[in-house]
Jmol script that loads the backbone (N, CA, C; Angstrom):
load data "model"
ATOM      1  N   UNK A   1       0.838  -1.186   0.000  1.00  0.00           N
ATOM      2  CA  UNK A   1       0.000   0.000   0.000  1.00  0.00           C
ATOM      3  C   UNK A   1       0.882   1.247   0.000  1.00  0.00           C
ATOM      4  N   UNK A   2       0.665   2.122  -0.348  1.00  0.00           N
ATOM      5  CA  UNK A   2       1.264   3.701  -0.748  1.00  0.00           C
ATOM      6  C   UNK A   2       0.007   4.454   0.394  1.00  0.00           C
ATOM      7  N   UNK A   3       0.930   5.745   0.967  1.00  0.00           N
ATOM      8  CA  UNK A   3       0.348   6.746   1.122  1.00  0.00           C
ATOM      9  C   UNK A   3       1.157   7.935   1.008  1.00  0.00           C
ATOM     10  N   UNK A   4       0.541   9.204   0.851  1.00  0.00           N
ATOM     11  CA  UNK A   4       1.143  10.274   0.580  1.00  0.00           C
ATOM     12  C   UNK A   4       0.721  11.151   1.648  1.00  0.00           C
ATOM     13  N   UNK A   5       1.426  11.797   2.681  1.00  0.00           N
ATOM     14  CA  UNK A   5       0.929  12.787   3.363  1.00  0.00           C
ATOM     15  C   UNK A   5       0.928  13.922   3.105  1.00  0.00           C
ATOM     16  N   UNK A   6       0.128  14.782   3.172  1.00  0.00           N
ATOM     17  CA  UNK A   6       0.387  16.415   2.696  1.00  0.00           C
ATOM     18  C   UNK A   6      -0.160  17.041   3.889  1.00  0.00           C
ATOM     19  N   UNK A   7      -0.468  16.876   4.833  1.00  0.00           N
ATOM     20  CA  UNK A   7      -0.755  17.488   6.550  1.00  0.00           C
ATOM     21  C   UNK A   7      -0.004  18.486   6.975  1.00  0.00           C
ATOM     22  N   UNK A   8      -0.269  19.174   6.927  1.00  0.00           N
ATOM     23  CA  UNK A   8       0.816  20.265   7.757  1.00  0.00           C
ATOM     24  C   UNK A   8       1.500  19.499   9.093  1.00  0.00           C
ATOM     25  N   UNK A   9       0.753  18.511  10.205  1.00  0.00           N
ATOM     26  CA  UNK A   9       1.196  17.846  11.209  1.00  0.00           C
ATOM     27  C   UNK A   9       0.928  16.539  11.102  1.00  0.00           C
ATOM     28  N   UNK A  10       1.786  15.649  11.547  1.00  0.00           N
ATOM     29  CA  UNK A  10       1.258  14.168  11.345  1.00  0.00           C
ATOM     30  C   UNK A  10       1.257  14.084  12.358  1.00  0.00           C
ATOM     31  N   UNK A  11       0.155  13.501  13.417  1.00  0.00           N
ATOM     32  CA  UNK A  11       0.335  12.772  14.997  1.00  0.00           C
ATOM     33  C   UNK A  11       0.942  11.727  15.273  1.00  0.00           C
ATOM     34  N   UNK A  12       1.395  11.680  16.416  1.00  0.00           N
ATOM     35  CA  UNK A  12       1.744  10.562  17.030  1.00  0.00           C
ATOM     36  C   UNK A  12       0.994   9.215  17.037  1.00  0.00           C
ATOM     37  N   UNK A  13       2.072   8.399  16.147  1.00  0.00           N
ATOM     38  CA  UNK A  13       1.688   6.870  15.958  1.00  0.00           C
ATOM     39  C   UNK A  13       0.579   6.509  14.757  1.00  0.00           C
ATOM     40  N   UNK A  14       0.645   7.870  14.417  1.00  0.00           N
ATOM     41  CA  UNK A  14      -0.290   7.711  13.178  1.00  0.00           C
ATOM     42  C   UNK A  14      -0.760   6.487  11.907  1.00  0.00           C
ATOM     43  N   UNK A  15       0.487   5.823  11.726  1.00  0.00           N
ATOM     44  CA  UNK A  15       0.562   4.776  10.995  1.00  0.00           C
ATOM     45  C   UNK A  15       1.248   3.749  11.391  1.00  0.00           C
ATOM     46  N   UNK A  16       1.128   3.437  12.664  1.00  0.00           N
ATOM     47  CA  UNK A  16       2.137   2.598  13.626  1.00  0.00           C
ATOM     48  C   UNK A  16       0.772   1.287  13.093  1.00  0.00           C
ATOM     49  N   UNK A  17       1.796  -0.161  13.019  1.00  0.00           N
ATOM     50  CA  UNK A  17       1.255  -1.190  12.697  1.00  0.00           C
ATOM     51  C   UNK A  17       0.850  -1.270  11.462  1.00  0.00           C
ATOM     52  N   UNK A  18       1.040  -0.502  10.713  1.00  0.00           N
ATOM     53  CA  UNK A  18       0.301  -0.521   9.351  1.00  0.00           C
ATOM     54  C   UNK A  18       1.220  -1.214   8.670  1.00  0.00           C
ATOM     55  N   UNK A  19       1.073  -3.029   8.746  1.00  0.00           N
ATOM     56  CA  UNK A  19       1.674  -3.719   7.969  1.00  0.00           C
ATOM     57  C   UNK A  19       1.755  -3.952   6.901  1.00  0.00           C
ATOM     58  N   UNK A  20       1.107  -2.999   5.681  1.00  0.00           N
ATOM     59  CA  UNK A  20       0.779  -3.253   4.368  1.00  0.00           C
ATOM     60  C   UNK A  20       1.574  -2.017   3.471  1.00  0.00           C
ATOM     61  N   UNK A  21       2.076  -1.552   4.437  1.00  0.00           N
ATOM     62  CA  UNK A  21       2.526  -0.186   3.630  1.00  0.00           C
ATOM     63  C   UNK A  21       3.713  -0.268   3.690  1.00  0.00           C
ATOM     64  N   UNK A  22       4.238   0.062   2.002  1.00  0.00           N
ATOM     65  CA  UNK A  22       5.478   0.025   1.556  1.00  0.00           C
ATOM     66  C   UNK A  22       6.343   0.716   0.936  1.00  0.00           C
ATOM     67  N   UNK A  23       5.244   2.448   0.380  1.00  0.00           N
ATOM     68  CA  UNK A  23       5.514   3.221   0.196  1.00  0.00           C
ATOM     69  C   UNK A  23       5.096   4.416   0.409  1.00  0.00           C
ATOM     70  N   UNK A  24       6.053   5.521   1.423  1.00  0.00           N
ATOM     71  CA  UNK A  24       5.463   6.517   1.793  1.00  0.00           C
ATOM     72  C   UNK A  24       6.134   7.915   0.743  1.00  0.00           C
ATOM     73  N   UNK A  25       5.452   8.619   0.575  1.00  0.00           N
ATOM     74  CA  UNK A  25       6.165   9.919   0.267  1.00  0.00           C
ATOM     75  C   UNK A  25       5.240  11.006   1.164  1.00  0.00           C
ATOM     76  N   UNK A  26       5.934  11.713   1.424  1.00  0.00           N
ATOM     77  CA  UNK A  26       5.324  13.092   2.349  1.00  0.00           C
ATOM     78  C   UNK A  26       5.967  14.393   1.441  1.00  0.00           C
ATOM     79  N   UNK A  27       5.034  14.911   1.370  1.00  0.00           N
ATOM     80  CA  UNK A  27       4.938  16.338   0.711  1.00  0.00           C
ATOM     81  C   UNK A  27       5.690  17.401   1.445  1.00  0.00           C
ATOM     82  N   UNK A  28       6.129  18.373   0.805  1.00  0.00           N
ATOM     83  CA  UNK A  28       7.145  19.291   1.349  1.00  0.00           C
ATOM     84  C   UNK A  28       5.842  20.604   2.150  1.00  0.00           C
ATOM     85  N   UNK A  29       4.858  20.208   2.142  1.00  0.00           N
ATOM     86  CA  UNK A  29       4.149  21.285   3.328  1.00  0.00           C
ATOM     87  C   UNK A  29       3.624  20.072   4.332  1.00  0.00           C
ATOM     88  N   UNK A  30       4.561  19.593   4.898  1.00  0.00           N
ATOM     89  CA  UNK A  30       4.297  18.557   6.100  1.00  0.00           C
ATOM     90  C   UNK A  30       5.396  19.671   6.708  1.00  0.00           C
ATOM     91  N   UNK A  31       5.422  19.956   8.427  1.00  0.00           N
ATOM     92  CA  UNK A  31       5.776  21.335   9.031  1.00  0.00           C
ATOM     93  C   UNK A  31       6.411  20.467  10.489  1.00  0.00           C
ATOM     94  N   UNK A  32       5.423  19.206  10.562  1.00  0.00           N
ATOM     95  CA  UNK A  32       5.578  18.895  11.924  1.00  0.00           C
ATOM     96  C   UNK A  32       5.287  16.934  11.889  1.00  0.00           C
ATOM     97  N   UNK A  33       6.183  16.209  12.275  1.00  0.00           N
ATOM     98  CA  UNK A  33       6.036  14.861  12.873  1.00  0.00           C
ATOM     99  C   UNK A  33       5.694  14.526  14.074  1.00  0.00           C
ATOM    100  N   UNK A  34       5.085  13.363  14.645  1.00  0.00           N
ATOM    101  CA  UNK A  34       4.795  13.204  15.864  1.00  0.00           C
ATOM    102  C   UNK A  34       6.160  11.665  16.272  1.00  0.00           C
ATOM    103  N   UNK A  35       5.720  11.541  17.564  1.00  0.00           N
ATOM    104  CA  UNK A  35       6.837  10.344  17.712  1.00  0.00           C
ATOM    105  C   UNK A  35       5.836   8.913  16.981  1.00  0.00           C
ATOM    106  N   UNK A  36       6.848   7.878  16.625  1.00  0.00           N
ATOM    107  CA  UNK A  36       6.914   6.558  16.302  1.00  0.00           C
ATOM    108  C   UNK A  36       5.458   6.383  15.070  1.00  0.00           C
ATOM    109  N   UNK A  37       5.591   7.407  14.265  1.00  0.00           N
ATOM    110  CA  UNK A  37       4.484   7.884  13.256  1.00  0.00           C
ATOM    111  C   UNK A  37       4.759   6.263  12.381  1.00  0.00           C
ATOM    112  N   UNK A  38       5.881   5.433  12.121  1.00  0.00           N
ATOM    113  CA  UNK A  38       5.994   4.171  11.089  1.00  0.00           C
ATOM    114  C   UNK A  38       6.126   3.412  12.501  1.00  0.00           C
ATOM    115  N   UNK A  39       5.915   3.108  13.322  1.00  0.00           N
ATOM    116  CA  UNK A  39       6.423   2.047  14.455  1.00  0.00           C
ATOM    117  C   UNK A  39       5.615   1.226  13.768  1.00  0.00           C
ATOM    118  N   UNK A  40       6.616  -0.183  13.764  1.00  0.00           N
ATOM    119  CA  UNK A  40       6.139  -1.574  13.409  1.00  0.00           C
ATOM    120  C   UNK A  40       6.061  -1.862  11.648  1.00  0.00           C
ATOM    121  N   UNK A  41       6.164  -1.067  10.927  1.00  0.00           N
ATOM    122  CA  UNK A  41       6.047  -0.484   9.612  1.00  0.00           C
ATOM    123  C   UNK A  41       6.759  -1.084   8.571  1.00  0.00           C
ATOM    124  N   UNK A  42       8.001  -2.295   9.086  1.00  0.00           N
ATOM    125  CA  UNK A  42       8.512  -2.882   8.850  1.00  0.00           C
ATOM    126  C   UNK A  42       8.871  -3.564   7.026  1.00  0.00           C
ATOM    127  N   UNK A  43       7.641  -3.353   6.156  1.00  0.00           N
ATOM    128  CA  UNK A  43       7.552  -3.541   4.675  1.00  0.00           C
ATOM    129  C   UNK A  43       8.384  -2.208   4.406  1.00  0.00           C
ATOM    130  N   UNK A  44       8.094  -0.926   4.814  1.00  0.00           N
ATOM    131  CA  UNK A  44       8.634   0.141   3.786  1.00  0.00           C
ATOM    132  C   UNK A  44       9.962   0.202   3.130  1.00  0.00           C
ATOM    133  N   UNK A  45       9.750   0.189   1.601  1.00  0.00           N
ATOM    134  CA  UNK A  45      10.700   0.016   0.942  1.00  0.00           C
ATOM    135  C   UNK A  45      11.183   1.396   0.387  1.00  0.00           C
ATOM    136  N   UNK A  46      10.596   1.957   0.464  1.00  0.00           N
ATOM    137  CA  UNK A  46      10.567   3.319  -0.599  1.00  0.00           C
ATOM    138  C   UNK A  46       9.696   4.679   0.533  1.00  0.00           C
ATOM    139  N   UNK A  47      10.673   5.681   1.018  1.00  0.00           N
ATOM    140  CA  UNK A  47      10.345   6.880   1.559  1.00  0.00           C
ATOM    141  C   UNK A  47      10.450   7.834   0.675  1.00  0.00           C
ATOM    142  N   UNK A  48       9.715   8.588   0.524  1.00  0.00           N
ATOM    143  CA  UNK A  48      10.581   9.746  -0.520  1.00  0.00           C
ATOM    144  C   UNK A  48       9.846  11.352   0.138  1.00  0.00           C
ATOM    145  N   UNK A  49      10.985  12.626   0.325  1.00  0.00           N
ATOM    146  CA  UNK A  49      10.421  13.534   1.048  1.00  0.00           C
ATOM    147  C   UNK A  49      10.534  14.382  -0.614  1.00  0.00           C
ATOM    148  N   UNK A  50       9.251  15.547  -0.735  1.00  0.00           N
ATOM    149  CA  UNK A  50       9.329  15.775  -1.628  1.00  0.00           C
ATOM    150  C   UNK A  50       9.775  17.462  -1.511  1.00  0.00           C
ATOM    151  N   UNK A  51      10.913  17.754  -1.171  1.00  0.00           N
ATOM    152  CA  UNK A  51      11.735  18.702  -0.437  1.00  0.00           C
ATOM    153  C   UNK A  51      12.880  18.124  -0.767  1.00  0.00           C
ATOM    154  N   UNK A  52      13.435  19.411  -0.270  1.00  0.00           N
ATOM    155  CA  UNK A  52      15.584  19.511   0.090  1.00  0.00           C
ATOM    156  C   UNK A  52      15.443  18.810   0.999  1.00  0.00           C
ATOM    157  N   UNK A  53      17.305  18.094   1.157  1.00  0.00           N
ATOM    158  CA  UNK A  53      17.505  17.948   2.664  1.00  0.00           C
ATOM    159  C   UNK A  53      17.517  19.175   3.795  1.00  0.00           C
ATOM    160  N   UNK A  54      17.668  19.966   2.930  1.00  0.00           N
ATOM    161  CA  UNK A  54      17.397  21.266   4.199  1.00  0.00           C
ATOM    162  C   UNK A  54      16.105  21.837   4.472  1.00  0.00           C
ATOM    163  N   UNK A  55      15.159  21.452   3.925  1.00  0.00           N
ATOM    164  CA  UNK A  55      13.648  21.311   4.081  1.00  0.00           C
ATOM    165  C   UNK A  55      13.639  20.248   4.975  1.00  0.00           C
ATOM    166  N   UNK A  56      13.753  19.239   5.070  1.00  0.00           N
ATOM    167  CA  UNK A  56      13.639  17.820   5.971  1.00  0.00           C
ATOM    168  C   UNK A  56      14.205  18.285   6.966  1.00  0.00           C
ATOM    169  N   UNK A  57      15.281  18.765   7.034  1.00  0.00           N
ATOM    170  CA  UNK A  57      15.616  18.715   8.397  1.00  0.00           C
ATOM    171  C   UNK A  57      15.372  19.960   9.357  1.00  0.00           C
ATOM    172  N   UNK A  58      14.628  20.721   8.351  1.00  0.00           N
ATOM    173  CA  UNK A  58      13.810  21.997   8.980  1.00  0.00           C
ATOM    174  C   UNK A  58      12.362  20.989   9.729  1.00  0.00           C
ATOM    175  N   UNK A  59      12.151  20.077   9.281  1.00  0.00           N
ATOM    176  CA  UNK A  59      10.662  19.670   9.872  1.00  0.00           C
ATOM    177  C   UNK A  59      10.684  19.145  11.677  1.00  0.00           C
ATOM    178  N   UNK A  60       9.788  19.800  12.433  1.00  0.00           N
ATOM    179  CA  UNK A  60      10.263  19.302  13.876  1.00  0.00           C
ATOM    180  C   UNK A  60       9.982  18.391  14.048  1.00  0.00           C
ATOM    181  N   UNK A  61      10.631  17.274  14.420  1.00  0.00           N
ATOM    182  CA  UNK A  61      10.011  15.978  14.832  1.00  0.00           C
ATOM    183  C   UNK A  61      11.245  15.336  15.924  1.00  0.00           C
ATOM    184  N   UNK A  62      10.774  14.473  16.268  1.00  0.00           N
ATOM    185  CA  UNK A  62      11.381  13.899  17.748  1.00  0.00           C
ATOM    186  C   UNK A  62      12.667  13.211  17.072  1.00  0.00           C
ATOM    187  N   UNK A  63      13.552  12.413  18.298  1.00  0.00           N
ATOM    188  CA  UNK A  63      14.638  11.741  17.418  1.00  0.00           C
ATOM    189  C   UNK A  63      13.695  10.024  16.750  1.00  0.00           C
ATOM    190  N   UNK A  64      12.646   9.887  17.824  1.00  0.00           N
ATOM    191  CA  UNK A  64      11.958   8.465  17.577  1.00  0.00           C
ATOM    192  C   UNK A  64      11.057   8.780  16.435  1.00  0.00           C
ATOM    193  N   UNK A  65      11.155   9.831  16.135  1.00  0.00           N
ATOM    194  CA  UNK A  65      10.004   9.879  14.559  1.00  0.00           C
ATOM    195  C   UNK A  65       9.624   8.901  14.227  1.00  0.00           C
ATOM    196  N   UNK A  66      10.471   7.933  13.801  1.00  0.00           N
ATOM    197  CA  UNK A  66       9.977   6.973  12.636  1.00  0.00           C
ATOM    198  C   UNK A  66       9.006   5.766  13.589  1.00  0.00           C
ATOM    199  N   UNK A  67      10.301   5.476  14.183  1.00  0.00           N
ATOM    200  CA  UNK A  67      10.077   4.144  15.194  1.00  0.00           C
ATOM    201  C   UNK A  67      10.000   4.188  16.331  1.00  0.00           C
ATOM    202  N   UNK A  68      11.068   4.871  17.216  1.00  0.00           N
ATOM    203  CA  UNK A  68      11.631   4.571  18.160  1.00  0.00           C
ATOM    204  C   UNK A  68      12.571   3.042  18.652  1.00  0.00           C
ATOM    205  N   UNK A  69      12.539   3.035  17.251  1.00  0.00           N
ATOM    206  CA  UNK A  69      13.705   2.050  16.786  1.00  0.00           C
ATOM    207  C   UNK A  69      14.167   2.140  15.539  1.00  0.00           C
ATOM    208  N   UNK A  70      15.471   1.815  15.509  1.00  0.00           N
ATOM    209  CA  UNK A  70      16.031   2.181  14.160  1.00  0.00           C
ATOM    210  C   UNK A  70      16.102   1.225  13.441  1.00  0.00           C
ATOM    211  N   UNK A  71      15.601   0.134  13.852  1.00  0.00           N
ATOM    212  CA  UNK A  71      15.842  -1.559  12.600  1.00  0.00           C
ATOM    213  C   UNK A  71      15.029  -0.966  11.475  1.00  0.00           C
ATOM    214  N   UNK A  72      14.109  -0.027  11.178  1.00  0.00           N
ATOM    215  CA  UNK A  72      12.856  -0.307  10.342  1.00  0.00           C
ATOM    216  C   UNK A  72      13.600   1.423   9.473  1.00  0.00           C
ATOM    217  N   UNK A  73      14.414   1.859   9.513  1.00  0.00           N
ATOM    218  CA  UNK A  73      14.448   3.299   9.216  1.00  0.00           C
ATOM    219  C   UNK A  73      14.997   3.088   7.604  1.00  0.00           C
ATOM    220  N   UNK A  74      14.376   3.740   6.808  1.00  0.00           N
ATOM    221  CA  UNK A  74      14.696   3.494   5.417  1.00  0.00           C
ATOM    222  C   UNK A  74      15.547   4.806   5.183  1.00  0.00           C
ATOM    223  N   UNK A  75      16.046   4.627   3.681  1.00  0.00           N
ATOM    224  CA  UNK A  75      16.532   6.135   3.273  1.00  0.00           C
ATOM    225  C   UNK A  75      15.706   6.766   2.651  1.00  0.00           C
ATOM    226  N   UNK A  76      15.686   8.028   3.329  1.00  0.00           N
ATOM    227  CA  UNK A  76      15.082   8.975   2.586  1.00  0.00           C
ATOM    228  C   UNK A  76      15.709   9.869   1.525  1.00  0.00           C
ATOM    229  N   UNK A  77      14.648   9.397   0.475  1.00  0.00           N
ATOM    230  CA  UNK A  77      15.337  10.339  -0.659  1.00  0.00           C
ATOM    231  C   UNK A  77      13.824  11.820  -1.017  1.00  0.00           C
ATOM    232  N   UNK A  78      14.920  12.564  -1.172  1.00  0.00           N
ATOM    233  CA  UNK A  78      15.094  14.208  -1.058  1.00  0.00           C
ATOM    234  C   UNK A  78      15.086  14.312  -2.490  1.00  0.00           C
ATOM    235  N   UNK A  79      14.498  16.056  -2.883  1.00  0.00           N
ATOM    236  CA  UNK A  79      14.607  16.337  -4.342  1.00  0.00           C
ATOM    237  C   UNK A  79      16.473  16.206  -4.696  1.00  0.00           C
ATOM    238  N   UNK A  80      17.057  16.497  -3.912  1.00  0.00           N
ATOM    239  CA  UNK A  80      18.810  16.659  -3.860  1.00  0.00           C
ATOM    240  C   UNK A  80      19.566  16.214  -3.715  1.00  0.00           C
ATOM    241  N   UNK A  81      18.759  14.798  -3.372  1.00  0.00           N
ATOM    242  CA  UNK A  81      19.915  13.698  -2.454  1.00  0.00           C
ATOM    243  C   UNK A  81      18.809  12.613  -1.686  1.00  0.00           C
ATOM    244  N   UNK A  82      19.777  12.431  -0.882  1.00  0.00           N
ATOM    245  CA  UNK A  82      19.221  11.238   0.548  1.00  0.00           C
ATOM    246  C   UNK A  82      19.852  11.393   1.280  1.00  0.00           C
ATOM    247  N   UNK A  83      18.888  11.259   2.597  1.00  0.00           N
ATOM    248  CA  UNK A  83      19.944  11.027   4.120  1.00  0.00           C
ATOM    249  C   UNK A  83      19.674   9.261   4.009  1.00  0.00           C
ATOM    250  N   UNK A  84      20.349   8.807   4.840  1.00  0.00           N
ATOM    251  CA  UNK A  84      20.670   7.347   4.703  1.00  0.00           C
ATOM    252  C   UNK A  84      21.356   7.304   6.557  1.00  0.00           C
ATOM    253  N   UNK A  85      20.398   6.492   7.584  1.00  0.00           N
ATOM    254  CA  UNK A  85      20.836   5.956   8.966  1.00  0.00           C
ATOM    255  C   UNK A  85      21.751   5.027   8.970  1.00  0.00           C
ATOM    256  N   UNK A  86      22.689   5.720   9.946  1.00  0.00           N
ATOM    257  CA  UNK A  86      23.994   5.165  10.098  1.00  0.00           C
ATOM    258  C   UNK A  86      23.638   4.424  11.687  1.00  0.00           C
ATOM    259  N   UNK A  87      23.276   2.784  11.554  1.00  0.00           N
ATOM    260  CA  UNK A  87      22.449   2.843  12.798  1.00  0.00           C
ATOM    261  C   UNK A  87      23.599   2.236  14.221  1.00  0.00           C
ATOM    262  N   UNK A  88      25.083   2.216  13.358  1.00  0.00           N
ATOM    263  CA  UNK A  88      26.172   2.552  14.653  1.00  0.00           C
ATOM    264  C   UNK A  88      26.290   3.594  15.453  1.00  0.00           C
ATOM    265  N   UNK A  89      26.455   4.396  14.753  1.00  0.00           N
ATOM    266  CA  UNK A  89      26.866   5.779  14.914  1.00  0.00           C
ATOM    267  C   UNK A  89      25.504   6.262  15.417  1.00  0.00           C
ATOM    268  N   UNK A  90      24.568   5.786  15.163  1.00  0.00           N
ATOM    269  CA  UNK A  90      23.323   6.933  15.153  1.00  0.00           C
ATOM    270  C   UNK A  90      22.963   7.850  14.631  1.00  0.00           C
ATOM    271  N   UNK A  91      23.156   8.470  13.790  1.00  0.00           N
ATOM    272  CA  UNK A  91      23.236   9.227  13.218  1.00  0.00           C
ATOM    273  C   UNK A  91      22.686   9.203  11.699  1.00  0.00           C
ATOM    274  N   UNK A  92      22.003  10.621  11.109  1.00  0.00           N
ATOM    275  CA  UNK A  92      22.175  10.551   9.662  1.00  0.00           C
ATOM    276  C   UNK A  92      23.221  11.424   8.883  1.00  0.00           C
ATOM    277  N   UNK A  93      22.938  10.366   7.329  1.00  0.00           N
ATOM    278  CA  UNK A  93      24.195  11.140   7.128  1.00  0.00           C
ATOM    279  C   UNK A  93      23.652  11.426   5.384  1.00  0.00           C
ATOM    280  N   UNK A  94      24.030  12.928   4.822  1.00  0.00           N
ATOM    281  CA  UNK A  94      23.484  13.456   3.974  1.00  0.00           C
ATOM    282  C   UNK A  94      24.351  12.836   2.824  1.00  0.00           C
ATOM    283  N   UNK A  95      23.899  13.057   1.473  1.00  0.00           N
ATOM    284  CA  UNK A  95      24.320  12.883   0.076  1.00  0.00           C
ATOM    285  C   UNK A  95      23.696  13.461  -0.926  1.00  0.00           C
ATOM    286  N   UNK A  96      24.613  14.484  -0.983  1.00  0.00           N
ATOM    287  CA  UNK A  96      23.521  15.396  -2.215  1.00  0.00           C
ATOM    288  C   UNK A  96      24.235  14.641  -3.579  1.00  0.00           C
ATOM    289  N   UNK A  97      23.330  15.175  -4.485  1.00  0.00           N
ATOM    290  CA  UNK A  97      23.184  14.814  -5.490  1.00  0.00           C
ATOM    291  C   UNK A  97      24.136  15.642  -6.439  1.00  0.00           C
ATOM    292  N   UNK A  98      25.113  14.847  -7.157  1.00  0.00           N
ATOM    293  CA  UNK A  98      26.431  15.577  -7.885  1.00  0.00           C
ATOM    294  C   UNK A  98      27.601  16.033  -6.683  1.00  0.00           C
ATOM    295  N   UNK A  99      27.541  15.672  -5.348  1.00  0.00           N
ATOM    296  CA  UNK A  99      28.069  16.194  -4.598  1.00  0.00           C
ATOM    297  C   UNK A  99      29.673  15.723  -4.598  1.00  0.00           C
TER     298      UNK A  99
END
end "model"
wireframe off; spacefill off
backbone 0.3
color backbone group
């Protein structure tokens, strides 16, 4: 299943358990995430933010956004690039495009 968010805010846990979904894209007037919005979410193959990475990382959201676990965290690809979880380190880490 696909969904596309265009919400200015997504709540908390919003799509937590939603075992059928495999592709998300969120629209670049999404402003605000809630915590563990993919918890359990585990199919997603394909994220795509439809923004910069400097749009994305303007959006407020917690560090548990996705999950509150990092086994399930995909890369997100950006009009410019992708961040891609570095899930040693913790961390993301950017790649623009031609960079």
């Amino acid at each position: 299943a696909n969904v596309r968010i265009e919400a200015e805010n997504v709540g908390d846990t919003a799509f937590t358990r939603c075992q059928s979904l495999d592709c998300v894209t969120i629209g670049s007037t999404v402003k605000k995430i809630g915590t563990s919005v993919f918890a359990y979410c585990d199919q997603v193959k394909s994220f795509v933010y439809e923004g910069t990475i400097e749009m994305w990382n303007a959006i407020t959201k917690p560090k548990e956004w996705y999950s509150g676990s990092d086994d399930f965290i995909p890369k997100i690809e950006c009009i410019d690039g992708y961040l891609e979880y570095n899930k040693n380190a913790k961390i993301w880490n950017e790649v623009k495009n031609n960079a």
